[in-house]
C-alpha positions as CSV (number, residue, x, y, z in Angstrom):
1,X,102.4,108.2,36.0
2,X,101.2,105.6,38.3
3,X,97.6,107.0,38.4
4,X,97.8,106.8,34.3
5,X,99.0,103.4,34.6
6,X,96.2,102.2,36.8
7,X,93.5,103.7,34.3
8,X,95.1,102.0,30.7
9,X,94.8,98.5,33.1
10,X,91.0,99.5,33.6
11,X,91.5,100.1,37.1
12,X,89.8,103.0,37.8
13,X,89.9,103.1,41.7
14,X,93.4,102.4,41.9
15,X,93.7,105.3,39.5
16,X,91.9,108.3,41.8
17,X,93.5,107.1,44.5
18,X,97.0,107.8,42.7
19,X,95.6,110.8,41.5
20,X,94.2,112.1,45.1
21,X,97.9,111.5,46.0
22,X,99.1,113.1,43.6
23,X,97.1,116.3,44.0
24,X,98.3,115.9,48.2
25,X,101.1,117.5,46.5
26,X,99.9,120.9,44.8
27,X,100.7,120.4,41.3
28,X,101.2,123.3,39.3
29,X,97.8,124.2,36.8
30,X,99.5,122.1,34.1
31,X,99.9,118.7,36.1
32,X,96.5,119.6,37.6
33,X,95.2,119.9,34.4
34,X,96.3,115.8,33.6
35,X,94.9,114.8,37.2
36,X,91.9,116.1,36.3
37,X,92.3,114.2,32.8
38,X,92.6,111.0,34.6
39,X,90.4,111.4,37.4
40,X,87.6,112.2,34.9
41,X,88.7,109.1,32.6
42,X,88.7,107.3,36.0
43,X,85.0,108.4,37.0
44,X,83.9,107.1,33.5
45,X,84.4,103.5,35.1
46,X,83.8,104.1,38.9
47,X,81.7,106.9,38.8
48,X,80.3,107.7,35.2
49,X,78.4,111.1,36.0
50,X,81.0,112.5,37.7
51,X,83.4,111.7,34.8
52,X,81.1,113.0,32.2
53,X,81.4,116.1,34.0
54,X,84.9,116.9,34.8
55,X,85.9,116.0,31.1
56,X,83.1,118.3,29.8
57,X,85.0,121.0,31.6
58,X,88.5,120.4,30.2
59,X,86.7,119.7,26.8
60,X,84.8,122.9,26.9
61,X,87.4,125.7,28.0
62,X,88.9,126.5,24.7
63,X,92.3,127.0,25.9
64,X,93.1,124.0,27.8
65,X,95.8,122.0,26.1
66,X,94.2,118.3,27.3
67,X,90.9,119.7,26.2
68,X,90.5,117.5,22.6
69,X,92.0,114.7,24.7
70,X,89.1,115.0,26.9
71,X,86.6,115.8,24.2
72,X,87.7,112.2,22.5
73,X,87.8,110.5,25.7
74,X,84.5,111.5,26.6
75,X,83.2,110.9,22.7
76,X,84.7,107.3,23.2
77,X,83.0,106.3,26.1
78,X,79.3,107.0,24.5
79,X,80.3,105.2,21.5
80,X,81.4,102.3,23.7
81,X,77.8,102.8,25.3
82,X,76.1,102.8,22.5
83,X,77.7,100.2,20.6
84,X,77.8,97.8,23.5
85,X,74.0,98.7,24.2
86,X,71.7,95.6,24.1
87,X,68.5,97.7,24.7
88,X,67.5,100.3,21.5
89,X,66.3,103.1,24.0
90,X,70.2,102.9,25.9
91,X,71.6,102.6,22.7
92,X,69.4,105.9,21.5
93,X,70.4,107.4,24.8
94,X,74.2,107.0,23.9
95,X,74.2,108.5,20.6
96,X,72.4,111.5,21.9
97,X,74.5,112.0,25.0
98,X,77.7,111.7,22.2
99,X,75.7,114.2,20.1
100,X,75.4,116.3,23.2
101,X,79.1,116.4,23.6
102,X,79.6,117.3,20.1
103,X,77.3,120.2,20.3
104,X,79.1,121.2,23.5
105,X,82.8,121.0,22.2
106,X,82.1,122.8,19.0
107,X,80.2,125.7,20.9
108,X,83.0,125.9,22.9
109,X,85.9,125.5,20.3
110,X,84.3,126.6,17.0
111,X,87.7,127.4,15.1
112,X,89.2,123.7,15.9
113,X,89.5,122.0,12.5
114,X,89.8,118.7,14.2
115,X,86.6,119.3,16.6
116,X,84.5,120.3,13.5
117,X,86.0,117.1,11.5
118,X,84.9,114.4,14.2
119,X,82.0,116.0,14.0
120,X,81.3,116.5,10.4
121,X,82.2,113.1,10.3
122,X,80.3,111.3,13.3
123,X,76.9,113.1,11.6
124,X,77.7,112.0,8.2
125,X,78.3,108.4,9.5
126,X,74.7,108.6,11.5
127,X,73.0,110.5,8.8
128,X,72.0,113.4,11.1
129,X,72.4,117.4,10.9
130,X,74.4,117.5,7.4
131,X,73.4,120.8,6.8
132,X,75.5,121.5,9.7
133,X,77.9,119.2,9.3
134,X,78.4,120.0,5.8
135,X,79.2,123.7,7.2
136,X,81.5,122.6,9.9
137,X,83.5,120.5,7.5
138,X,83.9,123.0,5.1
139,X,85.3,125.6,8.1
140,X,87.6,123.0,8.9
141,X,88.6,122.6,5.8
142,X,89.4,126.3,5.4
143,X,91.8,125.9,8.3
144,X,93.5,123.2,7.2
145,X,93.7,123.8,3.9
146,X,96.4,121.2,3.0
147,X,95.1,118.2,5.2
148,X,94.0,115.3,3.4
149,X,92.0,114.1,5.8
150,X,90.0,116.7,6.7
151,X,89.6,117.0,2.5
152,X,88.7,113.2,2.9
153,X,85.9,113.8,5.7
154,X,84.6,116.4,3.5
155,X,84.1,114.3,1.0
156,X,82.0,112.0,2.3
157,X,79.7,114.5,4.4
158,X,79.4,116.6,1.0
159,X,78.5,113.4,-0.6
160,X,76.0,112.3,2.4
161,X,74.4,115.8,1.7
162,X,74.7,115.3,-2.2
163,X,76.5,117.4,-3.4
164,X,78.4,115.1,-5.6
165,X,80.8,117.6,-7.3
166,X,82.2,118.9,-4.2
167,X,82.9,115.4,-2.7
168,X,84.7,114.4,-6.2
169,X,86.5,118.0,-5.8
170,X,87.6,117.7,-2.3
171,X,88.6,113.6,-2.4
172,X,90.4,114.3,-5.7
173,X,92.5,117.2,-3.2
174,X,92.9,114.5,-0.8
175,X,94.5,112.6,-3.3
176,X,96.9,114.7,-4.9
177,X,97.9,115.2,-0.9
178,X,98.4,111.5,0.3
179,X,98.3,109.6,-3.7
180,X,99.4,106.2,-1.2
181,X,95.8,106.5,1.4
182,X,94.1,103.6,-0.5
183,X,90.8,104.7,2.0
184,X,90.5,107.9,-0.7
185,X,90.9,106.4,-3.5
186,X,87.9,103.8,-2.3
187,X,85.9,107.4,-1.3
188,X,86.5,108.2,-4.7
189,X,85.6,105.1,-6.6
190,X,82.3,105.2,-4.2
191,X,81.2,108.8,-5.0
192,X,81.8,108.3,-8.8
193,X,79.1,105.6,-9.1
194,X,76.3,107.3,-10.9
195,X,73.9,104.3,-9.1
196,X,74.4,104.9,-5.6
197,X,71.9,104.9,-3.0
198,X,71.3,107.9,-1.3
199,X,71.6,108.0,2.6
């Protein structure tokens, strides 16, 4: 808990330290499994590589519980890079190592709806791979038949890839499911215009 508490103030030292205490211990696999959580979200700041690394491997072994954690933790910190990037070749270098990770996470978890949806999403939002996108949405959506969001991202890769009857058909889903998300209704109103630029 202390280790954790360290890491949400940004203090990444403090936090391996906790967690090389921690581990002084022997946790059993399940608490070893968090230390490595927040000793690889603790690298990200002290030691960036090395935390790239350690939360590829919770992210990539399909039947780790903390794996999606790690999969968004790691997602989050090349978005922060690239968003935060003042140079356009760091920026570029950011979005590829976050495409890199998606690419990664879904070869190693190809049946989790909410892997495929972040990344459905993510490359209808850059404008990149829709073909695949537009695959891994619809698998998702498969899964999770009833879930309006993954209906909602869907929608808008279908309609990045234009095919403008399935993202009408799969936002009008969404909003039978959640009638008071005001975002799907604005999907909605945007796909119906018969004027809209393409991507």
């Amino acid at each position: 808990d202390l280790a954790r508490k360290y890491l949400d103030r940004g203090d990444g030292a403090s936090a391996l330290a906790w967690v090389d205490k921690a581990r002084a211990f022997k946790p059993d696999s399940g608490t070893g499994n968090k230390l490595t959580l927040i000793q690889g979200q603790a690298w990200l700041i002290t030691d960036p590589a090395n935390g790239a690394e350690a939360l590829m491997g919770l992210a990539t072994t399909p039947d780790n519980a903390l794996g999606i954690e790690a999969f968004q933790a790691l997602s989050a910190h090349y978005k922060r890079q690239a968003r935060n990037a003042t140079d356009p070749d760091e920026k570029k270098k950011a979005k590829a190592s976050r495409l890199d990770v998606f690419h990664k996470v879904v070869a190693a978890r190809p049946a989790d709806p909410d892997v495929l949806s972040e990344y459905a999403w993510y490359c209808a939002a850059e404008g990149i791979e829709l073909e695949q996108a537009l695959a891994a949405a619809q698998k998702a959506s498969g899964i999770k038949k009833d879930d309006a969001e993954t209906l909602s991202v869907l929608a808008e890769v279908a309609f990045k890839s234009s095919e403008k009857d399935l993202a009408l058909q799969s936002i009008g889903r969404a909003i039978l499911l959640s009638p008071e998300e005001s975002f799907y209704k604005e999907q909605k109103e945007k796909f119906s215009k018969k004027d809209e630029a393409k991507p």
